[in-house]
DRENKOLDO-913394 format. One record per atom (N, C-alpha, C): x, y, z; residue in one letter. Coordinates in steps of 0.05 Angstrom, whole numbers, plus 5000, padded with zeros to 4 digits. Atoms other than C-alpha are relative to their C-alpha. Layout:
N
XYZA;...
//
This chain:
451
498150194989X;082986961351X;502750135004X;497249884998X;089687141383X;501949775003X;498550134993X;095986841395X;502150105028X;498049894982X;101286801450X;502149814997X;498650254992X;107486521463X;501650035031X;500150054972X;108986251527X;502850034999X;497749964997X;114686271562X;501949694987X;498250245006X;116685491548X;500050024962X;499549925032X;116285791465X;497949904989X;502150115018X;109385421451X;498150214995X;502249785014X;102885851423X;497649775014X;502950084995X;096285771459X;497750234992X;502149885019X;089885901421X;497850105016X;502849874994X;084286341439X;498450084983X;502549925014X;077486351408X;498050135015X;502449774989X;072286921417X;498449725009X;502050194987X;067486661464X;501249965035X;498350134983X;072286471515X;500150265023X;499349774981X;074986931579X;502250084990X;497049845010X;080287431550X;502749895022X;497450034984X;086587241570X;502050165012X;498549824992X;090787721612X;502650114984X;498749875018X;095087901558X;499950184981X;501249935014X;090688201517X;499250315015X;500049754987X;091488921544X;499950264981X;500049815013X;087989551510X;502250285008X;499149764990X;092189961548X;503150124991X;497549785013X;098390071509X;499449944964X;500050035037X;099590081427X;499449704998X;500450245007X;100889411427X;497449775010X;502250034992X;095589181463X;497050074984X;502249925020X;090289581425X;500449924973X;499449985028X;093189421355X;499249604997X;500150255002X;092388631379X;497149995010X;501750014994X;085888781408X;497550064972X;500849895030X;083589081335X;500549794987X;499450185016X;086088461302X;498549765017X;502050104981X;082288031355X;497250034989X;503349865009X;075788421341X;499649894974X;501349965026X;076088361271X;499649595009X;499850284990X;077987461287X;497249975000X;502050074988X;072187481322X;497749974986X;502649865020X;067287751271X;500349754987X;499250305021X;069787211224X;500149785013X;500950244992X;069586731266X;497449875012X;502350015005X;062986841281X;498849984976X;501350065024X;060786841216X;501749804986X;498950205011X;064786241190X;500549685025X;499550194982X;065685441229X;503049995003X;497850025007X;072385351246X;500849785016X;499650124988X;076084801276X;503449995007X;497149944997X;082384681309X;501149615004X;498750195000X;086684091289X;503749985000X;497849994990X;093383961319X;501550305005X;499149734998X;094084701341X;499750154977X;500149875025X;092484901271X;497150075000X;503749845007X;085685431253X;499849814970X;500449975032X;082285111199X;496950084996X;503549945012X;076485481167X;499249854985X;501050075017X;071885061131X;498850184986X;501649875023X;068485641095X;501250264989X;497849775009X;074086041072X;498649924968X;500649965032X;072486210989X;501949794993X;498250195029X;075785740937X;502050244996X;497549805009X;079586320911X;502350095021X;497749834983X;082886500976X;502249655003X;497450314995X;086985720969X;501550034985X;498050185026X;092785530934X;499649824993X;500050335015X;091785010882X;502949944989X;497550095012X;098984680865X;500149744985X;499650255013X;101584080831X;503049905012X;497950175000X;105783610863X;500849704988X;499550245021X;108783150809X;499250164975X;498650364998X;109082760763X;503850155015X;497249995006X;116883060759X;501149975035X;499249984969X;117483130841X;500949695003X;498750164998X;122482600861X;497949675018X;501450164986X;118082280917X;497549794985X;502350005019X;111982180861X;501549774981X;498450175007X;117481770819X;498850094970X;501049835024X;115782230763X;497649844977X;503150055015X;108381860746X;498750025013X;503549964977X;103782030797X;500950295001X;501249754996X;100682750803X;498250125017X;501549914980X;098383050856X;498450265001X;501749674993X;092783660858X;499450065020X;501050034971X;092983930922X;498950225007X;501349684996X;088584540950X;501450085026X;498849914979X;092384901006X;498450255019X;500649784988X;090685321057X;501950045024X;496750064993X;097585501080X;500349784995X;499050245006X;100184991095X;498749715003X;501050194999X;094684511103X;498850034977X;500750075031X;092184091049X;496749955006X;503850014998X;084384211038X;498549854981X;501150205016X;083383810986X;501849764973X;497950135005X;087183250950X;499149854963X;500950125021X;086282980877X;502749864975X;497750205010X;090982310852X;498750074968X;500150105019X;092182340782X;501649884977X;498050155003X;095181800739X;499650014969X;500349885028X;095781620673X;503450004983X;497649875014X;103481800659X;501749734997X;499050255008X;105481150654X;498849754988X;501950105010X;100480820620X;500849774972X;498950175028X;102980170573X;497949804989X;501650115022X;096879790551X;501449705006X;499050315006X;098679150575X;497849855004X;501050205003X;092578850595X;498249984966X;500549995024X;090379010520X;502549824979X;497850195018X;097578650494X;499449745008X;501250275001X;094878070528X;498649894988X;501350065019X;089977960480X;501249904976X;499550065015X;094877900440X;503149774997X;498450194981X;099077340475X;499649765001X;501150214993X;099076720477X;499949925031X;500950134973X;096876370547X;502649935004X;497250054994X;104776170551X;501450185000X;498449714992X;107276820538X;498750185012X;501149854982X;102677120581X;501750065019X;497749894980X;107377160646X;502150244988X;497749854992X;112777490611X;498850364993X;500749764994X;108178120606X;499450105023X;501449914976X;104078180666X;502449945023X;498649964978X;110578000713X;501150304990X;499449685011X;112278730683X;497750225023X;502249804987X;105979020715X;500850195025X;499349934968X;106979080799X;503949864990X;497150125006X;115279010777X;501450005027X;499350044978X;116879010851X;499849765012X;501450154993X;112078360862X;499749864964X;501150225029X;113277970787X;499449825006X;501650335000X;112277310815X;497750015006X;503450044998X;105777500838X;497750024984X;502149925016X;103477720784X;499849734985X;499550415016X;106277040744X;498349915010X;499850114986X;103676720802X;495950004988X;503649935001X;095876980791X;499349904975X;500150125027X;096276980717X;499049734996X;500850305011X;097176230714X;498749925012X;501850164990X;093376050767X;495950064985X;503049955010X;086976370726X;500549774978X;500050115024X;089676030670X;500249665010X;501450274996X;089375340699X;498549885010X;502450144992X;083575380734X;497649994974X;501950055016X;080275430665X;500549784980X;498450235019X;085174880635X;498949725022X;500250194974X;082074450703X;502649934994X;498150144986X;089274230719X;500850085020X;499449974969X;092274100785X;503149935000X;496750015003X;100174270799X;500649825015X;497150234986X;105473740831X;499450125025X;498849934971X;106373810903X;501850244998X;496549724995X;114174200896X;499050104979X;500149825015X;111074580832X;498650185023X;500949774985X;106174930892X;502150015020X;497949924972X;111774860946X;502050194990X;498049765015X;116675260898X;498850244995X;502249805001X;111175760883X;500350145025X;500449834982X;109875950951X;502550105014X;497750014988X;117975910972X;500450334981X;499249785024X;118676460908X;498350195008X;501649784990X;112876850924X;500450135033X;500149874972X;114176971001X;503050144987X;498049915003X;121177120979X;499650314988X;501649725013X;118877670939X;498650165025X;501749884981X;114177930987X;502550115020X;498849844984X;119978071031X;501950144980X;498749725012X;124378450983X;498450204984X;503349694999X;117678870960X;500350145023X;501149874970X;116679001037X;503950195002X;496849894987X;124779191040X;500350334986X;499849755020X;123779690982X;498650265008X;501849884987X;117579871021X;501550275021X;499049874967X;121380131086X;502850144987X;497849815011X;127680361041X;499350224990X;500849785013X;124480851001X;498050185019X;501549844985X;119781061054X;501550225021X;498149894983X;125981171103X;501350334979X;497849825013X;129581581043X;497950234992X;500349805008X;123481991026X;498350225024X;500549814963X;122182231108X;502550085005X;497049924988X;129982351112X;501449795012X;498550274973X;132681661155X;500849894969X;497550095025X;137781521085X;500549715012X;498250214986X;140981001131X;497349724986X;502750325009X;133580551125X;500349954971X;500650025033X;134780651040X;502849774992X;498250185011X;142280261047X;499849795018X;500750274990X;140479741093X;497649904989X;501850115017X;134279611057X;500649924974X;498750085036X;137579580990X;501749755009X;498150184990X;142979101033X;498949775000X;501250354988X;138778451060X;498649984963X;502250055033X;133778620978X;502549734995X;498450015014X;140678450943X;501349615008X;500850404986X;140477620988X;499049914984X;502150155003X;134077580963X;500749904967X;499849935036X;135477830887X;502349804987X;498150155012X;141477410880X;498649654997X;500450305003X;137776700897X;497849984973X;501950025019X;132176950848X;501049984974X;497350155025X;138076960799X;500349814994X;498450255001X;140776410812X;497949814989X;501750184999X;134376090813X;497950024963X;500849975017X;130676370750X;501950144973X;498749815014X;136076760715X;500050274989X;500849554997X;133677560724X;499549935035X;500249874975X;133877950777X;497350115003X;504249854993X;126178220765X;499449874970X;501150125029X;121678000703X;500649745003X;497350235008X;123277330708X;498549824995X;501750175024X;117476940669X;501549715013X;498450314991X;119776370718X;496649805010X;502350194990X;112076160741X;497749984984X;501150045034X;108475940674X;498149805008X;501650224995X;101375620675X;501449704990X;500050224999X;102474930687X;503149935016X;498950054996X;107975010733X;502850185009X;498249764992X;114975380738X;502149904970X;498049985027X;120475420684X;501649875007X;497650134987X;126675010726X;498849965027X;500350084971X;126874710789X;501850125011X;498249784975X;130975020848X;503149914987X;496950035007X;137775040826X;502149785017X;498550204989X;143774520859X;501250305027X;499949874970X;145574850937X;498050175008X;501049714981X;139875270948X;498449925024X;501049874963X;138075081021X;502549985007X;496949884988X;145375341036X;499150264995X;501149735003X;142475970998X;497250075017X;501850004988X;135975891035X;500450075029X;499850024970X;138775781103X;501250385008X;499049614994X;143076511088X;498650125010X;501949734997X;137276931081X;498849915028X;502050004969X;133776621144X;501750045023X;497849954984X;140876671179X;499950305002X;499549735004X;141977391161X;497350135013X;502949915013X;133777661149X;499650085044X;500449984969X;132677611237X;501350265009X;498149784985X;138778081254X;499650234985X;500349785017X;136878551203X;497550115011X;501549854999X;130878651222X;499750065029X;498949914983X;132878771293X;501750305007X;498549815006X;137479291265X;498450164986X;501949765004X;131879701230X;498449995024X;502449904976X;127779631294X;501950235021X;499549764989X;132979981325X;501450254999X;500449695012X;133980561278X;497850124994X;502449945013X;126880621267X;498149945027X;503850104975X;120880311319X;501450275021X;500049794980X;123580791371X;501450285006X;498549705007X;126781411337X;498450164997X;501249754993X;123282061358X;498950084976X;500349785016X;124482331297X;498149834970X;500350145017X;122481751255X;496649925010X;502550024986X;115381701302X;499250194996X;501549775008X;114082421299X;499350074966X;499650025027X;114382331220X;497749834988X;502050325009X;109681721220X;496750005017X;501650014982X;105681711287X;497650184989X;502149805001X;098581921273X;499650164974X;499749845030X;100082151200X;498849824989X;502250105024X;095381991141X;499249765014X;502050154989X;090781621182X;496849884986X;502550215012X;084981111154X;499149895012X;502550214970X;078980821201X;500249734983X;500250245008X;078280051185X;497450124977X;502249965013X;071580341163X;499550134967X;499849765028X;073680821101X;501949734985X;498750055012X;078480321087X;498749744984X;502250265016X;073579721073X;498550124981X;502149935021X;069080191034X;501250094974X;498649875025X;074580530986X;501149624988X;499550275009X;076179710972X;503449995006X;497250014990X;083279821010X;501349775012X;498850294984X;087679181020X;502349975002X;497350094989X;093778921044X;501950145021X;498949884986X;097879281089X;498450245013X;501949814993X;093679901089X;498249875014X;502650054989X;087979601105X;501149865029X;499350174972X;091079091162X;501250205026X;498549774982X;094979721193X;497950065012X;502649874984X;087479901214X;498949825028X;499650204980X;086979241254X;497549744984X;500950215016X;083478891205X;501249724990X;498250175008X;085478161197X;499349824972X;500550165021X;084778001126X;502050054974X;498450075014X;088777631086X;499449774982X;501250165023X;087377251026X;502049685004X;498850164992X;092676731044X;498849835029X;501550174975X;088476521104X;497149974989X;502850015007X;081676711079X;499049904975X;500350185019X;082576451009X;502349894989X;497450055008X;088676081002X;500249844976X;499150135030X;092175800939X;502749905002X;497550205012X;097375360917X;501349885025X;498950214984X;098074970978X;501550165026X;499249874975X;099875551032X;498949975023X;501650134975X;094175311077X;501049845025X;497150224992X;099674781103X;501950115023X;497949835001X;103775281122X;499150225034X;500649804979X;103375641194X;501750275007X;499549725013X;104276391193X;497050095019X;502749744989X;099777021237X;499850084974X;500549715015X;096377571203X;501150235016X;498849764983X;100978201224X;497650234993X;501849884998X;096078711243X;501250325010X;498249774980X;096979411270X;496750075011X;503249894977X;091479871315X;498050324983X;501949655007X;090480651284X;499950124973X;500049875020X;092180611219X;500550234983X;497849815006X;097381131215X;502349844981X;497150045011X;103481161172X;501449745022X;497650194980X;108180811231X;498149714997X;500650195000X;103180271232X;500549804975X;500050065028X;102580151159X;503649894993X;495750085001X;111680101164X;499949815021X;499550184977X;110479611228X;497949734989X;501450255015X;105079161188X;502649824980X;498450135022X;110378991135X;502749885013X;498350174981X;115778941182X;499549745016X;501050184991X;112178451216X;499149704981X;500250155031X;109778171147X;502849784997X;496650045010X;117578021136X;500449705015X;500150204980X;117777541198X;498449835000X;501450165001X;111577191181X;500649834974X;498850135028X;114577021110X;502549924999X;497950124996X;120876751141X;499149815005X;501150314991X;116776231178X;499249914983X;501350195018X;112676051120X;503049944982X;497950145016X;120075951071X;501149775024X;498550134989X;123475621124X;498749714999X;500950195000X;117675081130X;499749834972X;499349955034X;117275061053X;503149895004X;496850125011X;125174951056X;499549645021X;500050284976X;124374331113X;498149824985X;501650325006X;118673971083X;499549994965X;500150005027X;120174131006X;499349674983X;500350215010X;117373550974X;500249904970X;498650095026X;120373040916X;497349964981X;502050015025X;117272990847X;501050174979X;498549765022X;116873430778X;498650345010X;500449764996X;116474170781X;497450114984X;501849865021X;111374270726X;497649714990X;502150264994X;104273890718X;501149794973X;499150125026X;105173260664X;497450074976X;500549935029X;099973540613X;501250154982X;498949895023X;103173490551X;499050134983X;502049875016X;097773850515X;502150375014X;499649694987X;100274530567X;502849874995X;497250004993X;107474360582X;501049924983X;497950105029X;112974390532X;501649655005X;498050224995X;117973770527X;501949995020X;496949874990X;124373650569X;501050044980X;497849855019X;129973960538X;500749704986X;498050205005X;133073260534X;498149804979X;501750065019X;127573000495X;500150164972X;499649895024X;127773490440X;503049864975X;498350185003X;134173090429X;500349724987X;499850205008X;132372530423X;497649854981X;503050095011X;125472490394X;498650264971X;501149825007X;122572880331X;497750065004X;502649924992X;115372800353X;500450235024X;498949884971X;118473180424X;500650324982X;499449805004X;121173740378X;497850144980X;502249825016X;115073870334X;498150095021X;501449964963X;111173880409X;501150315004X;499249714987X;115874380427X;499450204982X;499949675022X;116274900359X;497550085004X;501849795003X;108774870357X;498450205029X;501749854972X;107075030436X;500850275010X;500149744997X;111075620434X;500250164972X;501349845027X;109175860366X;497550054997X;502749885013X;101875750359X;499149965042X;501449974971X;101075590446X;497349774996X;501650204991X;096075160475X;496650145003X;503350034994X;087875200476X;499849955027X;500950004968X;084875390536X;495949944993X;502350055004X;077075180538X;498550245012X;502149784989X;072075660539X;499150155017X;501149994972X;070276030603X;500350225005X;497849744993X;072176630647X;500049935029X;499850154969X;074076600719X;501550285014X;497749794986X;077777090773X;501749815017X;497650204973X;083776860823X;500950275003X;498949714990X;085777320872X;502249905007X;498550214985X;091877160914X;500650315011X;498749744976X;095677650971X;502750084987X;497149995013X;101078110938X;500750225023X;499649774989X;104578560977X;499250305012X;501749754997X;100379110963X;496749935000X;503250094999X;093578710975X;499649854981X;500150175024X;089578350935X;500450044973X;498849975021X;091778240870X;497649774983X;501550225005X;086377860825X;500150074970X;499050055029X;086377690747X;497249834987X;501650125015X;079777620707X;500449984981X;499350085035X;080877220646X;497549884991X;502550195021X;075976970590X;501049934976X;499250175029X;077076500537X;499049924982X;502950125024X;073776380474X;500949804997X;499950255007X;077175730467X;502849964979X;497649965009X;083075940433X;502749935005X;497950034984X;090076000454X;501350255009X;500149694991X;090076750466X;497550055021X;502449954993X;085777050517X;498150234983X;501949745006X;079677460495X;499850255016X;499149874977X;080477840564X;501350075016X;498550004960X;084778000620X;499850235006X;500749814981X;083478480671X;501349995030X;498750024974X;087678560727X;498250165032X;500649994992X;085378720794X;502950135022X;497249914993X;091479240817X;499150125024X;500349924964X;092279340895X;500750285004X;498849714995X;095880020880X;498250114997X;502449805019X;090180330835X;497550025022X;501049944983X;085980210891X;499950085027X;498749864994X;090480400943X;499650235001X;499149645007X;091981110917X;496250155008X;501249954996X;084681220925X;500350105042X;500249984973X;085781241003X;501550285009X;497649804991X;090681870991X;497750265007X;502049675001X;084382510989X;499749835032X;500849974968X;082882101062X;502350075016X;497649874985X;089382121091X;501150195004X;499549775002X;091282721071X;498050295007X;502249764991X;085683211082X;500350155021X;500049974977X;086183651132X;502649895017X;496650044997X;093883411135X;501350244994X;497349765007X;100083851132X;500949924981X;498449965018X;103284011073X;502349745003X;497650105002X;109983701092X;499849635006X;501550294995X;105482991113X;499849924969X;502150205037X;103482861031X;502349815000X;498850275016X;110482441018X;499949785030X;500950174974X;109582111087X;497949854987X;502450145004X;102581911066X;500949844972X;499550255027X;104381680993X;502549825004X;498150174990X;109881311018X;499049715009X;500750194979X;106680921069X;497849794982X;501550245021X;101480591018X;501549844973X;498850185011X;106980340981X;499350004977X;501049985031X;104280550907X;502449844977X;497650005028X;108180180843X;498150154982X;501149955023X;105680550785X;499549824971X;499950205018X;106980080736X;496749755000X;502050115000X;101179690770X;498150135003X;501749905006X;097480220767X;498350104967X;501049985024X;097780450701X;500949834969X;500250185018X;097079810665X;498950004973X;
//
């Protein structure tokens, strides 16, 4: 195999076999010295397959020993110092890819065991800490489909108003950190800009900015605070022009396409079989979404597309969520217009503590309250799953109950952990400088990985 470069500065490839190209002239030194390095090409490329991907030689039957094996991570910035990357090189392409995790590892669905069913939330919203209400959100819904109760109207209308909300400052974090770790900085402070809307009403509304043990089987912890569709109307005032303004530092920047376009690529086909959901998977042009296909808490109601993409590249995978963003304005906004009156939290007093204002006035009300969050409530026997749509796919929560008021089980069902499996496809047979492109674009938390 030789090379040339042309006059316009590119390199075109020649493989033995072919008609020599008039460059290739024994008749001076240099000529013969490239004709000798040719010859030998040839030999080897006869005796080895080789293929040529994006102008790059790659041998498949080069030795093991002639690769570089490296480690990128945990400590590499992009990696977020818990993910580990084993990558096999051959230069600069990556020949073989191997996720490994582990470094953040806290044992929570084992502390659940040791939890009561009421303080359940305030661990597992810890898990995916990007997406805590979802996790709240799953939690209880396992836990009251084995308690059979059925929430209030505005306890599911607040739910889904909290959970889309989320979903777009996940997706913001998504496209900030992805921008900051391809080089486009600018996408990391306007993404941090519109989060900081969201994060203040979730304040206002639950009292944390993340963790915020605000969606508790049987309901939510407070009702919406006094002005928030003035705070409501903001973000849907603001949330439009913003995202207008990343479309046009991003959807049609050269540099921000050549970075994305066609990088760590996934067929619909690999991605159904590795069990790949949410964004990833839809970026392929797959339209599945658990919110249409198995909906919960009353989002059915609620009209909203599935944002899709076509090739299942990086850029797609950043244009799904963007798109995402816009579909979860329509669903709050409708949610804010037809919020409906009532209580926030179901009336079994067996699950649900007292009002405040009752503890006041009643001692039966305050022995209710000491013992439901001291010894917690009995859940009847069973086990069950609930999935629901988080950010990063499905998100699902098998619990089993001996009848106690602790679970005997939980088992989460983490969208990242299965995710990160999609990285040895995307990457393979990728360039080196593609790996934080590719882990980027699937949007990994670790935290929900190594539960």
């Amino acid at each position: 195999m030789g090379d040339k470069r042309t006059e316009q500065g590119t390199t075109e490839l020649w493989v033995s076999g072919t008609e020599e190209p008039d460059w290739l002239v024994a008749g001076t030194d240099e000529g013969a010295q490239q004709m000798q390095r040719d010859e030998t090409a040839e030999r080897t490329i006869e005796q080895r397959g080789t293929r040529v991907i994006d102008d790059f030689v790659i041998d498949d039957s080069i030795d093991g020993d002639e690769r570089m094996v490296v480690n990128m991570g945990p400590q590499h910035p992009s990696t977020h110092g818990v993910l580990r990357l084993h990558l096999e090189l051959e230069g600069e392409i990556v020949r073989k890819v191997k996720p490994i995790i582990g470094y953040l590892h806290t044992g929570m669905e084992k502390t659940a065991e040791q939890l009561t069913f009421l303080q359940g939330p305030t661990n597992v919203t810890r898990m995916d800490y990007l997406a805590p209400l979802h996790n709240e959100l799953v939690f209880s819904l396992a836990v009251e489909r084995l308690l059979g109760i059925e929430m209030p109207p505005r306890a599911q209308a607040i739910r889904v108003m909290m959970t889309e909300l989320n979903r777009i400052s996940s997706h913001l974090v998504a496209a900030a950190t992805n921008g900051l770790d391809i080089g486009a900085i600018s996408m990391m402070f306007y993404g941090v800009r519109e989060r900081e809307l969201i994060l203040a009403f979730l304040e206002k509304t639950t009292g944390l900015r993340m963790n915020h043990n605000y969606i508790r089987p049987g309901g939510v912890a407070a009702d919406l605070p006094d002005g928030w569709q003035d705070d409501i109307a903001g973000i849907l005032d603001r949330m439009p022009h913003a995202l207008v303004e990343y479309d046009q530092m991003l959807r049609y920047n050269s540099i921000w396409r050549g970075r994305t376009v066609d990088v760590a690529i996934i067929t619909k086909q690999e991605a159904l079989a590795y069990g790949i959901t949410g964004p990833s998977l839809r970026a392929t042009g797959c339209e599945w979404d658990l919110r249409k296909s198995e909906p919960y808490s009353g989002i059915e109601q609620y009209e909203f597309d599935i944002a899709t993409g076509s090739n299942g590249d990086a850029y797609d995978r950043y244009r799904v969520r963007m798109d995402e963003i816009a579909q979860s304005l329509r669903i709050i906004e409708q949610v804010a217009n037809t919020m409906p009156p009532g209580d926030y939290k179901a009336e079994d007093a067996k699950v649900v503590p007292p009002p405040r204002k009752r503890i006041n006035e009643s001692m039966e009300a305050l022995i209710h309250h000491f013992k439901i969050y001291t010894e917690g409530f009995k859940v009847p026997e069973g086990e069950t799953y609930v999935a629901i749509e988080s950010p990063r796919g499905e998100l699902g929560c098998y619990l089993v109950s001996d009848g106690g008021s602790k679970p005997l089980r939980m088992h989460i069902r983490a969208p990242s952990f299965a995710n990160l499996q999609a990285l040895p496809i995307m990457m393979t047979d990728g360039m080196l400088a593609d790996t934080i492109a590719a882990i980027a674009s699937i949007d990994p938390v670790m935290g929900d990985v190594d539960r």
